[in-house]
ZALOGU-670829 format. One record per atom (N, C-alpha, C): x, y, z; residue in three letters. Coordinates in steps of 0.2 Angstrom, whole numbers, plus 5000, padded with zeros to 4 digits. Example, Ala and Ser with C-alpha at 12.3 -4.5 7.8 and 13.67 -1.06 7.14 Angstrom:
! residues 2
506649725039ALA 506249785039ALA 506649845039ALA 506449895035SER 506849955036SER 506450005039SER 
This chain:
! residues 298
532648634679UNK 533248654676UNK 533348724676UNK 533848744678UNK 534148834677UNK 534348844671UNK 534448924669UNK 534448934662UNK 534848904660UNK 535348924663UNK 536048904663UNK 536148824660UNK 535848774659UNK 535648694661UNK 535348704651UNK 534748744650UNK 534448774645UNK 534848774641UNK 535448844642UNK 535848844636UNK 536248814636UNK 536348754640UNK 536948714637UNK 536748694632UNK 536148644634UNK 535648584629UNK 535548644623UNK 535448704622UNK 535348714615UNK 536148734612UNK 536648744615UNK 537248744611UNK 537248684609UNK 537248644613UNK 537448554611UNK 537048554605UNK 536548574605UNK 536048534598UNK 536348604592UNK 536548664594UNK 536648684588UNK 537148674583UNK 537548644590UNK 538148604585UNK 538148534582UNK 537548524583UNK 537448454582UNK 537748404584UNK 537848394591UNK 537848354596UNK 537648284594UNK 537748224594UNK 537048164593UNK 537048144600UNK 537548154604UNK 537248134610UNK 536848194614UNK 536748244612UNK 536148284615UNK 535648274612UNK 535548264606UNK 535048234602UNK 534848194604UNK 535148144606UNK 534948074608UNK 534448044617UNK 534948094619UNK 534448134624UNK 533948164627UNK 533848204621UNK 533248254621UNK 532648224616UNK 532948174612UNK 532248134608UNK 531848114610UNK 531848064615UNK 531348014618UNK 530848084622UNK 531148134624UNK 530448184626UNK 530148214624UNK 530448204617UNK 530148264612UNK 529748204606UNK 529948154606UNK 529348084604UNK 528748094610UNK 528848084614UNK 528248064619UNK 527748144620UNK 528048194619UNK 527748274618UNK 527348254612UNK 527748234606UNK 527348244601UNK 526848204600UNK 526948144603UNK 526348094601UNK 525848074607UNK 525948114614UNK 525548134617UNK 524948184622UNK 525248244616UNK 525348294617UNK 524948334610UNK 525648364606UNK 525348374602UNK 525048374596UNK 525048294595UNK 524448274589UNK 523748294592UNK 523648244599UNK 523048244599UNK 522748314600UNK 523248364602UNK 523048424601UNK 522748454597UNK 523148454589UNK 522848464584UNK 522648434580UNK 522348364583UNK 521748314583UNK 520948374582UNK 521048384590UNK 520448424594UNK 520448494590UNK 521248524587UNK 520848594583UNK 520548564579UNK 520648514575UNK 520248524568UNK 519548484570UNK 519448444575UNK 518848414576UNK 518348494580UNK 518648544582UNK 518148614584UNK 518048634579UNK 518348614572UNK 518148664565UNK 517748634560UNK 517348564563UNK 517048544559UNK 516448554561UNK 515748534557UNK 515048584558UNK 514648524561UNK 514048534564UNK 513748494567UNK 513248444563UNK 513148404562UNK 512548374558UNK 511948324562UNK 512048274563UNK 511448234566UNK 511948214570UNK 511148184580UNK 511648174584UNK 512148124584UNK 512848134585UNK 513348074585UNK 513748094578UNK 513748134577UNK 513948134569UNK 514248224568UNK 514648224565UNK 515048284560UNK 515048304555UNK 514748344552UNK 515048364546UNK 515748394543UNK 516148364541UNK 517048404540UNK 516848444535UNK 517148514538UNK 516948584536UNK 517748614540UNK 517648684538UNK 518148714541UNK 517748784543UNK 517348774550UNK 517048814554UNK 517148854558UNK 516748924560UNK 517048914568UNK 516448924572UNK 515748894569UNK 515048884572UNK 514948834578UNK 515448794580UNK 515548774586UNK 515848814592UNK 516348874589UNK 516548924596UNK 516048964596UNK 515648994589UNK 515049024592UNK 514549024595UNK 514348954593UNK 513748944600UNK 514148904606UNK 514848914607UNK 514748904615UNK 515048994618UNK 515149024614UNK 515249074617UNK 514449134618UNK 514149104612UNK 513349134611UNK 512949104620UNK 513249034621UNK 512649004624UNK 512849034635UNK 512149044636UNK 512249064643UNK 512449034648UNK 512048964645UNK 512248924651UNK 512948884651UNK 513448884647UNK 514048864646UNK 514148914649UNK 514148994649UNK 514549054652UNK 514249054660UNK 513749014663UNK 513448994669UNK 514148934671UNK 514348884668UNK 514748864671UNK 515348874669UNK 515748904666UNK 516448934666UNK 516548974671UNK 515749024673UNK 516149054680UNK 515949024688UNK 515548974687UNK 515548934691UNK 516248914692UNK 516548874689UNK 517348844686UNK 517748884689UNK 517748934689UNK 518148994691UNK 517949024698UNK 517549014698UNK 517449054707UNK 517748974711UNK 517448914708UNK 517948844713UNK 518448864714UNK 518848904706UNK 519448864706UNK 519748924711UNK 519448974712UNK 519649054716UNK 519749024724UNK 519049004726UNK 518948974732UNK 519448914732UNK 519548854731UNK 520048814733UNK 520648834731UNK 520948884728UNK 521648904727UNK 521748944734UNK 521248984736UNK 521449024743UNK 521548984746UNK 521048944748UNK 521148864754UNK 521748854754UNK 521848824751UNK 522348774748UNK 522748804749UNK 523248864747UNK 523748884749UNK 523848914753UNK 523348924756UNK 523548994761UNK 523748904768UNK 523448864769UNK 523648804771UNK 524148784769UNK 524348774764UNK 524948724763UNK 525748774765UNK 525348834765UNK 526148894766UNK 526148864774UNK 525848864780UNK 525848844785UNK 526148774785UNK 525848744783UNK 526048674783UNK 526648664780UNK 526948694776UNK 527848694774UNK 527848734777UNK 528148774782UNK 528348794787UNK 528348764792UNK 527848714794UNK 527948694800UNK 528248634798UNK 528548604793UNK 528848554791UNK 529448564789UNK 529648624787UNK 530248674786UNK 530648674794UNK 530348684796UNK 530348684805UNK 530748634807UNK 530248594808UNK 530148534811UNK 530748494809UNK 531048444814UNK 531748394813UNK 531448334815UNK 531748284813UNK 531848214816UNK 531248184814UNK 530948154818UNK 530448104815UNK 529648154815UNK 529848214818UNK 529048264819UNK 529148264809UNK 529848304806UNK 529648324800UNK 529548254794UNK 529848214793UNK 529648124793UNK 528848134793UNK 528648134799UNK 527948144798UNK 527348164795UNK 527648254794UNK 527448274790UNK 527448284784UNK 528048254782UNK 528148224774UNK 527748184772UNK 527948124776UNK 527448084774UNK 526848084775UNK 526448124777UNK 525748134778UNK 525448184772UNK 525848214769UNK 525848234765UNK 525848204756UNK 526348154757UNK 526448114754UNK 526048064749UNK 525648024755UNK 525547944757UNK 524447974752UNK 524448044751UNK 523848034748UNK 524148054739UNK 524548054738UNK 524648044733UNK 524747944730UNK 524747914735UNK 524947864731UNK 524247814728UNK 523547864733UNK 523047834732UNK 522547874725UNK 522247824721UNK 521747834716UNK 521447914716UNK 521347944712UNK 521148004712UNK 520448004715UNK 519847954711UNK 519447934713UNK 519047894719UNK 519547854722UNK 519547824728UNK 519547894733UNK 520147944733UNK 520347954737UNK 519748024740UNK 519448044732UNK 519048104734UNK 518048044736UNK 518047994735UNK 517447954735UNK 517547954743UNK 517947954747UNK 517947914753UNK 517747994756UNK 517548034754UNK 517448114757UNK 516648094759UNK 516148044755UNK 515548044756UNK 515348014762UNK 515447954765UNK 515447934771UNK 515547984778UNK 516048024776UNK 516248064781UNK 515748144780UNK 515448154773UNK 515348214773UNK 514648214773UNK 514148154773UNK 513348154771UNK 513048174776UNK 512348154776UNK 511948214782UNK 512048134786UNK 512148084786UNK 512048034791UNK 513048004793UNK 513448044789UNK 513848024789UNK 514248044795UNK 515148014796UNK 515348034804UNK 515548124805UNK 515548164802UNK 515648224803UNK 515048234807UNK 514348244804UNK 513948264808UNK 513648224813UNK 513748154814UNK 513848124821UNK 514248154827UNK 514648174823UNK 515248214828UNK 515148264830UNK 514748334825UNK 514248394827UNK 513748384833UNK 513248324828UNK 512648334833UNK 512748304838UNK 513448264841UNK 513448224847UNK 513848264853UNK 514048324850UNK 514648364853UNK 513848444854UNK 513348444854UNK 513048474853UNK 512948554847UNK 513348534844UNK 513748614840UNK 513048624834UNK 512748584833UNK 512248574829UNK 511648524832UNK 510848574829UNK 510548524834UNK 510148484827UNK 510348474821UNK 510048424815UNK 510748414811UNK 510948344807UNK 511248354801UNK 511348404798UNK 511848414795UNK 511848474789UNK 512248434783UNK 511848444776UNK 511948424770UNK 512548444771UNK 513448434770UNK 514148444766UNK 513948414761UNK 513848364760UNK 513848344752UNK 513248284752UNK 512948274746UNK 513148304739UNK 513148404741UNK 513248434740UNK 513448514740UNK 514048544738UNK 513948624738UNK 514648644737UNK 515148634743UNK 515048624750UNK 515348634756UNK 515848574753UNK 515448524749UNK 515948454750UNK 516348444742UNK 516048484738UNK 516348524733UNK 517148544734UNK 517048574741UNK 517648634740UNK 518148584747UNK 517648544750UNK 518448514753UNK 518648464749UNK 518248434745UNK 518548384740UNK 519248394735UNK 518948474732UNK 519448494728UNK 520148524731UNK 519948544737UNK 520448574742UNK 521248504744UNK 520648444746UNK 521048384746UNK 521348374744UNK 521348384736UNK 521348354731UNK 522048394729UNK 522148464729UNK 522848484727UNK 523248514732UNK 523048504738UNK 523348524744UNK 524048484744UNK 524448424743UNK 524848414741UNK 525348434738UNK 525048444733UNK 525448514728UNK 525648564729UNK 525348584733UNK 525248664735UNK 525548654741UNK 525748594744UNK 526348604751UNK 527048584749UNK 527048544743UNK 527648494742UNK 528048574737UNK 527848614732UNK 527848674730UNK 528248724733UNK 527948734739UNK 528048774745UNK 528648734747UNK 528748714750UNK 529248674753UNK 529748664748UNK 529748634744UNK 530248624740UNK 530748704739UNK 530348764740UNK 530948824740UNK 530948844746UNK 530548834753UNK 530548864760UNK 531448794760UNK 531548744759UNK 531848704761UNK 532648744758UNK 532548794757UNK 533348814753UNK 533448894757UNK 532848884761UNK 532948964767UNK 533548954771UNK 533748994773UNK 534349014777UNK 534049024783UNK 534049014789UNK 533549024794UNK 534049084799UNK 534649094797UNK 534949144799UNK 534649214798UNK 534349204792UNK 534349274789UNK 533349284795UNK 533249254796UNK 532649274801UNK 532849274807UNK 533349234811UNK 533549244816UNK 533849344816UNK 534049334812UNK 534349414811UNK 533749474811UNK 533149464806UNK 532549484808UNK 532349524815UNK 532249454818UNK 532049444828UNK 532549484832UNK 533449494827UNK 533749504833UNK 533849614831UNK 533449604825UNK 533449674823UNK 532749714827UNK 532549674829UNK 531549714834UNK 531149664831UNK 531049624825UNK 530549604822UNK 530249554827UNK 529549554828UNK 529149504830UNK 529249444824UNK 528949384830UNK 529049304827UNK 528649314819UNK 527649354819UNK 527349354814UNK 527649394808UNK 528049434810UNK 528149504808UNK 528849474801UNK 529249444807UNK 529849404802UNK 529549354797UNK 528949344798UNK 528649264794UNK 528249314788UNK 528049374790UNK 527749394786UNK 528149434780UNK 528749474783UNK 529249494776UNK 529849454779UNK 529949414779UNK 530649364780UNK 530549314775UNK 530149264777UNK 529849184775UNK 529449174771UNK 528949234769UNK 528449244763UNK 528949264757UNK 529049314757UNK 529349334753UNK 529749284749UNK 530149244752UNK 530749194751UNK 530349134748UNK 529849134751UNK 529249064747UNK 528949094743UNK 528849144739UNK 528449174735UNK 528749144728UNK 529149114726UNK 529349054721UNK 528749014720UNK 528848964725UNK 528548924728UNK 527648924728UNK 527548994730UNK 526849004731UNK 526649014725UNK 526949034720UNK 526849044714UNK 526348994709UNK 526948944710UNK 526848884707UNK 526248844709UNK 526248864717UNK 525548824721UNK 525148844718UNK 524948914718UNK 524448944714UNK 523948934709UNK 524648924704UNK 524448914697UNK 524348824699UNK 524548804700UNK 524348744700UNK 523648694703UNK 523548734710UNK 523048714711UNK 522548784708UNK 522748844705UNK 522148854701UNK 521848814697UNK 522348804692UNK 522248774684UNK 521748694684UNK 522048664692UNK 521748614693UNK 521248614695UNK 520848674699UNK 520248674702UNK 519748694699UNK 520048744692UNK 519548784687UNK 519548704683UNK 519648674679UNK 519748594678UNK 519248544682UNK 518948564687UNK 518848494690UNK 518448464688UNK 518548374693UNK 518048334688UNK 517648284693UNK 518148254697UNK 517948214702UNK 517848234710UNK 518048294713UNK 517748314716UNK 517048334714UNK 516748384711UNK 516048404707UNK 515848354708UNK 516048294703UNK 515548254702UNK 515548194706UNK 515948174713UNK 515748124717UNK 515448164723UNK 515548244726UNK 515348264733UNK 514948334731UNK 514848354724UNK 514248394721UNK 513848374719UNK 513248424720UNK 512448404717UNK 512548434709UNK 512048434708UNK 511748464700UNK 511948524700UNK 511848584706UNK 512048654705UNK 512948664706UNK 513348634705UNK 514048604706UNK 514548564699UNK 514048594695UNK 514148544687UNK 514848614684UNK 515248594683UNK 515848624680UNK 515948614673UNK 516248654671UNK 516348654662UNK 516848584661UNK 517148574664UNK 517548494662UNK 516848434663UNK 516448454667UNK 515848394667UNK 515548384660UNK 515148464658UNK 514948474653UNK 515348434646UNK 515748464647UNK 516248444641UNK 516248374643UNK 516548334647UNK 516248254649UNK 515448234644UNK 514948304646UNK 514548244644UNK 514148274637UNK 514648314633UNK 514548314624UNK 514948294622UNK 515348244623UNK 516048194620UNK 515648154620UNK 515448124624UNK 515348054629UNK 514748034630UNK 513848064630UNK 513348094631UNK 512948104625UNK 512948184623UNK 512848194617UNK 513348184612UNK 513948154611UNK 514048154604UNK 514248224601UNK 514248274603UNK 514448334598UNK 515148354600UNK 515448334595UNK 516048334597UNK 516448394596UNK 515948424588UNK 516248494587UNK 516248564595UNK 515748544596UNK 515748604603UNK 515948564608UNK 516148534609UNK 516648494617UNK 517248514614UNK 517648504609UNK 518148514607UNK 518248594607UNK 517848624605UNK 517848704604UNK 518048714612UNK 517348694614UNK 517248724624UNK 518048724626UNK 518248644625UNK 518848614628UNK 519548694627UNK 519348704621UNK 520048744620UNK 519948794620UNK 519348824620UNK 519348914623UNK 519348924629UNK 519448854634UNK 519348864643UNK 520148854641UNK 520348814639UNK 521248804638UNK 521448874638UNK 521448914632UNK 521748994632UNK 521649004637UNK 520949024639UNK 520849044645UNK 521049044651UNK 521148974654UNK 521548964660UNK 522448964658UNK 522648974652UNK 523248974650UNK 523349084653UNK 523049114646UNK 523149174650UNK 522949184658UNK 522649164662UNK 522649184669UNK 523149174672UNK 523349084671UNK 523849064674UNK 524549124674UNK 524549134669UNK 525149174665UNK 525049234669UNK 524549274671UNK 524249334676UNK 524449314681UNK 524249254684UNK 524449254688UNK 525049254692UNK 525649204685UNK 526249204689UNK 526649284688UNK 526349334683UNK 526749394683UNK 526649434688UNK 525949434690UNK 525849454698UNK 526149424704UNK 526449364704UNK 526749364711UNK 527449354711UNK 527849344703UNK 528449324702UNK 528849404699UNK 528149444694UNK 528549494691UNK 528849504684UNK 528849414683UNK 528949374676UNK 528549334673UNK 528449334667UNK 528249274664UNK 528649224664UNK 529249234660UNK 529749194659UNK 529549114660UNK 529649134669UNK 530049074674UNK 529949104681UNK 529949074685UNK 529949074692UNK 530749064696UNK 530949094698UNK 531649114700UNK 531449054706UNK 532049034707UNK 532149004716UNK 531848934714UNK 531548914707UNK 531348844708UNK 531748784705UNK 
């Protein structure tokens, strides 16, 4: 929506509108009740105190954010968390710019193509989709059939379980996002305005690099933050095409909920990694947009 869109819906409601009312309820019921209750469900479940395993003390503490922020090996895996979520947000964007351009490009049944190929892994299970990585990425699997039998390698090589099958799991996995992103603002370029580029001196890279970047940095924006936030989060990557040293703070958190029982420090963990990836996020889109606000062009 444009602001524009923004402030009609709130004149509407300042005048008391019941049909903007009526309109704006059902998403402001479903926010609330799936959103943020169980949100502040989880602050008061980080405030209460720990007692025997499986159990809680109700208290109004904050000795569950202290020992996760006291503990070492929780600050071993938030910056694990963040070095993935660093590596597959480059990946992954810096590909999916390419790949919406060349579908930006493309006409007829070539762009068709690459829509839908784009597309058709989103309609498959999250789980399915990053499990079927194993077969193709194990020491006996067909990738290194295809190594060792093309000579490029004279033994298997572990990709997974490891990070190598870590990071194309994850990559996989929000690449989609980070092309449909892109494209959806490459798809409002003027291609005039780059022909005029070429016809002023500028080389083909040269127009893509301050003509076509530039005009997608809307677009790249949101890639960013997106498959950041999703890869500093991850779960089923890690944990279908990583080993033991590939264990991320959403695993951990996984296995104090659901494992241990402590639900004071999972809930804590849960919502100091939340601020967390909320201020970057926010750094991040003020570095490439200039705003907090909002992202112009989307």
């Amino acid at each position: 929506m444009s602001e524009s869109t923004f402030a009609w819906l709130g004149e509407r409601i300042k005048r008391r509108d019941a049909g903007s009312v009526f309109l704006i309820a059902p998403l402001a019921a479903f926010e609330l009740v799936f959103f943020v209750v169980p949100f502040l469900i989880l602050v008061r479940m980080s405030l209460n105190a720990n007692a025997d395993p499986g159990f809680y003390q109700p208290a109004w503490t904050l000795e569950a954010y202290r020992a996760v922020l006291a503990s070492g090996l929780y600050r071993d895996l938030v910056v694990f968390s963040f070095e993935l979520g660093v590596i597959a947000t480059v990946i992954a964007v810096s590909l999916a710019l390419f790949y919406a351009y060349a579908a930006y490009r493309a006409t007829g049944l070539r762009k068709s193509l690459l829509l839908f190929s784009i597309i058709l892994p989103l309609l498959t299970t999250l789980v399915v989709k990053t499990y079927a990585w194993r077969p193709l990425l194990a020491p006996n699997g067909v990738l290194n059939d295809v190594l060792v039998g093309a000579g490029l390698i004279g033994s298997p090589i572990q990709f997974a379980p490891g990070i190598v099958g870590t990071v194309i799991g994850q990559v996989y996995i929000v690449f989609p996002y980070a092309v449909l992103s892109i494209y959806s603002v490459l798809s409002t370029l003027d291609w005039d305005t780059v022909e005029a580029a070429r016809d002023l001196g500028a080389s083909r890279p040269r127009s893509f690099l301050e003509v076509v970047v530039p005009e997608a940095l809307p677009g790249i924006a949101v890639a960013t933050v997106v498959s950041f936030a999703w890869s500093v989060g991850a779960y089923a990557a890690p944990s279908q095409l990583g080993s033991g040293a590939q264990t991320t703070f959403a695993m951990e958190i996984e296995s104090l909920m659901l494992t241990q029982f402590d639900y004071p420090t999972g809930a804590a963990f849960s919502l100091l990694m939340l601020a967390a990836m909320l201020v970057v996020s926010l750094g991040v889109m003020r570095l490439l947009t200039g705003s907090i606000g909002g992202v112009e062009g989307v």
